[in-house]
N, C-alpha and C positions, 0 to 999 in steps of 0.2 A: 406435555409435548416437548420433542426435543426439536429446537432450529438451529438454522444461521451455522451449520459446521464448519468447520475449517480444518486442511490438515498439513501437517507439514512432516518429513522425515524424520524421525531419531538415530542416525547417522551408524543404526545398527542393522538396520535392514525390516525396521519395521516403520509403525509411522505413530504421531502422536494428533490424539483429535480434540477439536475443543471446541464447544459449542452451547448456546442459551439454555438452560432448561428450566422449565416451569410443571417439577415435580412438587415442591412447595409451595407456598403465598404468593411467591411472589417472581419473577425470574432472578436467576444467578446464572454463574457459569460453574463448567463442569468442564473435565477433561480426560481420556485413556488415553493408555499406550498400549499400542497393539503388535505382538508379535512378527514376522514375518508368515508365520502359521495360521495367522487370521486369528487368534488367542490372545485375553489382556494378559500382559506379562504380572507375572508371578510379584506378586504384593501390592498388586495395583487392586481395586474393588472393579468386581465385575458391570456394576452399573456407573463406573466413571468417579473421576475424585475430585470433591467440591472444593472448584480453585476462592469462588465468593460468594458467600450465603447470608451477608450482612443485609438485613431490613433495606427495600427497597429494589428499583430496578438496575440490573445490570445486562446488558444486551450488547449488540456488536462487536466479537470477539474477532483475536488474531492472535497470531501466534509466531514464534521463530525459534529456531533450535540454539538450545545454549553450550553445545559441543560436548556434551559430556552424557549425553543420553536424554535430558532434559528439555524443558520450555521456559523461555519467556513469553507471557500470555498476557496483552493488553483485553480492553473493552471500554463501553463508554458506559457510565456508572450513574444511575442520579440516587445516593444514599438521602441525599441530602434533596428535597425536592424544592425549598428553598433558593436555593443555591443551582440546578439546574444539573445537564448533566456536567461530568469531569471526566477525564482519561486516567483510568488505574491500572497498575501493571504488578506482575507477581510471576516468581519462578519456582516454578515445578521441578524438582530431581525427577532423575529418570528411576529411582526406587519408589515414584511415587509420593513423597512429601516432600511440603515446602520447606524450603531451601532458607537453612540458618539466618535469622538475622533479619528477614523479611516477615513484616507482619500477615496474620493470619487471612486478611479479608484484601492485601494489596496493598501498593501505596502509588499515591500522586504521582505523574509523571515531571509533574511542571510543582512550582511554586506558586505561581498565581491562579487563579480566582476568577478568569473567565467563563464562560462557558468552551469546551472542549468537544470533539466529536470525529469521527471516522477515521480513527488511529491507522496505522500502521510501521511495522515491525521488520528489523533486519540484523540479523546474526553479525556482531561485527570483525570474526575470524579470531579475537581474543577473551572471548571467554564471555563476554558483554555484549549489549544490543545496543542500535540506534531505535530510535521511537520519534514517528511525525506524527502530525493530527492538524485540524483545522481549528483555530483559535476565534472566537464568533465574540467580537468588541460590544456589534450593533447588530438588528437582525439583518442588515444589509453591509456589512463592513465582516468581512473575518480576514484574518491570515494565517498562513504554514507555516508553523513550529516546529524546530525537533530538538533531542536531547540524544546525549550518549550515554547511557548507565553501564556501570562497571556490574561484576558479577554481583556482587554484594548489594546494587540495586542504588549505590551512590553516582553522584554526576561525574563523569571521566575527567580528567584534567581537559583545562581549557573550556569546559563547557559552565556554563551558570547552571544554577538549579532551578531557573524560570525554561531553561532552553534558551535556543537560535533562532532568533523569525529570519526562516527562509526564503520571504517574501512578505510586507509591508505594505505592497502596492492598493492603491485605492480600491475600495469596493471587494469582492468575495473572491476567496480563492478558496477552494476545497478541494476533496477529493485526493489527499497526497498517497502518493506510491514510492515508496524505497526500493532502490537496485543497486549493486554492490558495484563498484568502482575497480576492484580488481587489485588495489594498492591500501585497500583498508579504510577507503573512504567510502562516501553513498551519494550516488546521484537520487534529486526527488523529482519528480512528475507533479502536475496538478491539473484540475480546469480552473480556469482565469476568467476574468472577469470586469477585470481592470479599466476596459472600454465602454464600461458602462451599463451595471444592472442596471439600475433605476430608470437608464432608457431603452432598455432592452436590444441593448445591442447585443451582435453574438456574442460568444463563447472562444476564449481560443485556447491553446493548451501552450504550458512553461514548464520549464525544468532550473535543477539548480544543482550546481556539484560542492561538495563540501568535504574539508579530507577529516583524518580520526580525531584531529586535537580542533574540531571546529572552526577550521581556518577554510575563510571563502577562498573559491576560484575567482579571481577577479573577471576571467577571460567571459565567465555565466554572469559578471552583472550584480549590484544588489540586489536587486526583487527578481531576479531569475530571466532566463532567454526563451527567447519565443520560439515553440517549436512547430506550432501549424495552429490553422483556424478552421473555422467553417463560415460559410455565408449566415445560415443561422445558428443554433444550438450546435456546441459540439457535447458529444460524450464523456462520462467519465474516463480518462486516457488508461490503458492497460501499460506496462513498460516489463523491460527486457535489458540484460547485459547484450552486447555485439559479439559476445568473445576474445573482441581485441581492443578491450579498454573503453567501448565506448558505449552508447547508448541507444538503444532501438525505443518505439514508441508508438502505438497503435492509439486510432480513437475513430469515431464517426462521424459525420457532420449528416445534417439533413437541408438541403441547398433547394427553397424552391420545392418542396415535397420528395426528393428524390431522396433517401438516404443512400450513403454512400462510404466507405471503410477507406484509408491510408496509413501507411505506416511511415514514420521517417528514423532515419538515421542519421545520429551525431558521433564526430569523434571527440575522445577524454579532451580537446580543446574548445567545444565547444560548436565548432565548426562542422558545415553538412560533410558527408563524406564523401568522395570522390563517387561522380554519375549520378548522385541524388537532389530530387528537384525541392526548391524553397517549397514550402507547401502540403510536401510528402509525397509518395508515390500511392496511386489508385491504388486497391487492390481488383478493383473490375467496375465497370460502368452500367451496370444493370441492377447495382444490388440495393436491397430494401434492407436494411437491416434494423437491426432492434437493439443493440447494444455492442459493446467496441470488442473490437476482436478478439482472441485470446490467442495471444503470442509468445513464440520459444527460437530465440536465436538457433543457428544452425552449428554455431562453433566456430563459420569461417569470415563472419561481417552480415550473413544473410540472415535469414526470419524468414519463418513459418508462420501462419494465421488463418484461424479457424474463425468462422461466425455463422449465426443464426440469417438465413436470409430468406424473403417472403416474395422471392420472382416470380414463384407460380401461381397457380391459384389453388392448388391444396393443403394450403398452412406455409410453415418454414419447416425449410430444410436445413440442413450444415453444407456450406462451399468451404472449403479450403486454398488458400495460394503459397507459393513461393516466390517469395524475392529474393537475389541473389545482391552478395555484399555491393553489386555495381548499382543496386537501386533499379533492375531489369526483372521484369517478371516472369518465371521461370516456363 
C-alpha cells in the first residue's frame, strides 16, 4: 500500500510526490517527480525512489522544494524503537538522487534525543529549508522546535543544531505549520494548550515569527501570540501568507456541539489588521464541520476557505467563503 501522499511543485511545471510505502517489511518513504505530461521524469524509477528503507518504521512525510528542481523531505522515523519516534530529513536532486554529502537513510533534524513528531517544512528562498516539529519531553508537556539547514543539510548560521524552541510554554503544543514571511523569515502556527491539558481546558491556537538568522520577533512574544480559541477543542490550525507580509490562519472550534470555522488575520507586527475582530471572523453560523478549513490568500490581505460541512442531512458537503482583507465576508 501506498499512503499519506504529499505534493509540492518542482518549480519546473511538474510536481514532486512523496509518500509512506509499505512495499517491503516494513514502511519507508518513497518519492517521484512527475512531469508536467503526467510522466516520471527521465531517470527517476517509475515506481518512485526510495528516499528511507532503513529497518523500521518511517511514516508522516512532508516535503518542500529545494530550488533547483529537487526535495527536502522530512517524516517521523522510529529506526530505533527504543528510543521512540525522531524527525529525519533528506534531499532528493531533481535527477533523482540524493544529494552529496547527505547520508543514504537521512539525517536528524535536531540534536537531541526526545521524542519528535508531525514535522513540517518550508523552502527558505536560499537554497535551504526551515524544519518545525513538536518536541514531546513528557506525554503531557511537548513544545515547537525549529532549525534552519543549509543546502548541505548543516545548521545555518545563527541556528544551534538542537534547534529554536519556538514555544516552551507549559503543557502541549503541536501541530506546527510553517508560512513564509516574505523577507526570508517564517512565521509558525500551532494548537496550544498552555491553559491546561491536564484539566481539560480548550485548545486555542499561537503563532510565532522568526527571521533567517534565528532571531525572535519580540513584538510575537517568547512562547508565541495568541491568535484565536474555542470554547472547547479547537482544531489543528491550517495558515496562509496575506500577500502583504503578514499572516492569515484558519482553524475550528466546536462551542457547545455546534462546530464552527474562523479565520483571522495578523499583520508582519504581529498586530490584528485593520477591520478584524479578536477572536477571528466566522466563516458562517450554521456549520458542522469536521476539520479546519483549507485556505489560500487572495494576493490582496483576503482569504479564500474551503471545508467539509454536515448542515444537511445527507452527508457533508464542501461550502466555500471569502473574506476580504477588511475581515468582511464577501
Amino acid at each position: 500500500r501506498q499512503l499519506e501522499p504529499r505534493m509540492i511543485p518542482d518549480g519546473e511545471g511538474g510536481v514532486i510526490l512523496v509518500w509512506r510505502d509499505e512495499r517491503g517489511p516494513d514502511p519507508d518513504i518513497y518519492v517521484q517527480r512527475v512531469t508536467e505530461g503526467g510522466q516520471a521524469t527521465p531517470g527517476w524509477p517509475g515506481d518512485g525512489f526510495p528516499v528511507c528503507t532503513i529497518p523500521g518504521t518511517q511514516f508522516n512525510p512532508t516535503a518542500a522544494p529545494d530550488g533547483s528542481g529537487g526535495a527536502f523531505i522530512a517524516w517521523q522515523d522510529v529506526r530505533d524503537p527504543s528510543a521512540g519516534p525522531r524527525i529525519y530529513i533528506q534531499r532528493v536532486l531533481g535527477s533523482g538522487a540524493i544529494a552529496v554529502g547527505w547520508p543514504s537513510d537521512g539525517r536528524p533534524v535536531s540534536s537531541r534525543s526526545l521524542l519528535q513528531m508531525e514535522p513540517s517544512l518550508l523552502a527558505d528562498g536560499s537554497g535551504g529549508v526551515f524544519a518545525c516539529w513538536a518536541e514531546y519531553k513528557t506525554d503531557t508537556d511537548a513544545d515547537i522546535r525549529a532549525i534552519r539547514l543549509t543546502a548541505s543539510g548543516d545548521p545555518s548560521f545563527g541556528w544551534p543544531d538542537s534547534g529554536l524552541a519556538m514555544s516552551a510554554a507549559p503543557e502541549i503544543q503541536d501541530f506546527p505549520t510553517l508560512v513564509p514571511d516574505g523577507m526570508g523569515g517564517a512565521f509558525i502556527t500551532w494548537r496550544d494548550y498552555r491553559r491546561g491539558f491536564l484539566a481539560g481546558t480548550a485548545s486555542d491556537v499561537y503563532a510565532q515569527h522568526i527571521s533567517q538568522d534565528g532571531t525572535f520577533d519580540e513584538a510575537w512574544g517568547g512562547d508565541g501570540l495568541f491568535v484565536g480559541s474555542g470554547r472547547d477543542e479547537v482544531s489543528i490550525p491550517s495558515a496562509t501568507q496575506d500577500g502583504r507580509g503578514g499572516l492569515l490562519v484558519g482553524w475550528i472550534t466546536n462551542s457547545l456541539g455546534s462546530p464552527n470555522a474562523f479565520v483571522q488575520r495578523l499583520d508582519r507586527t504581529g498586530a490584528l489588521a485593520t477591520g478584524w475582530n479578536l477572536g477571528g471572523v466566522s466563516l458562517g453560523t450554521q456549520s458542522a464541520v469536521s476539520r479546519s478549513p483549507v485556505i489560500l490568500g487572495d494576493g490582496s490581505g483576503g482569504v479564500f476557505a474551503v471545508w467539509a460541512d454536515a448542515r444537511g442531512s445527507t452527508g457533508r458537503d464542501i461550502y466555500g467563503q471569502h473574506v476580504t482583507a477588511s475581515g468582511s465576508r464577501a
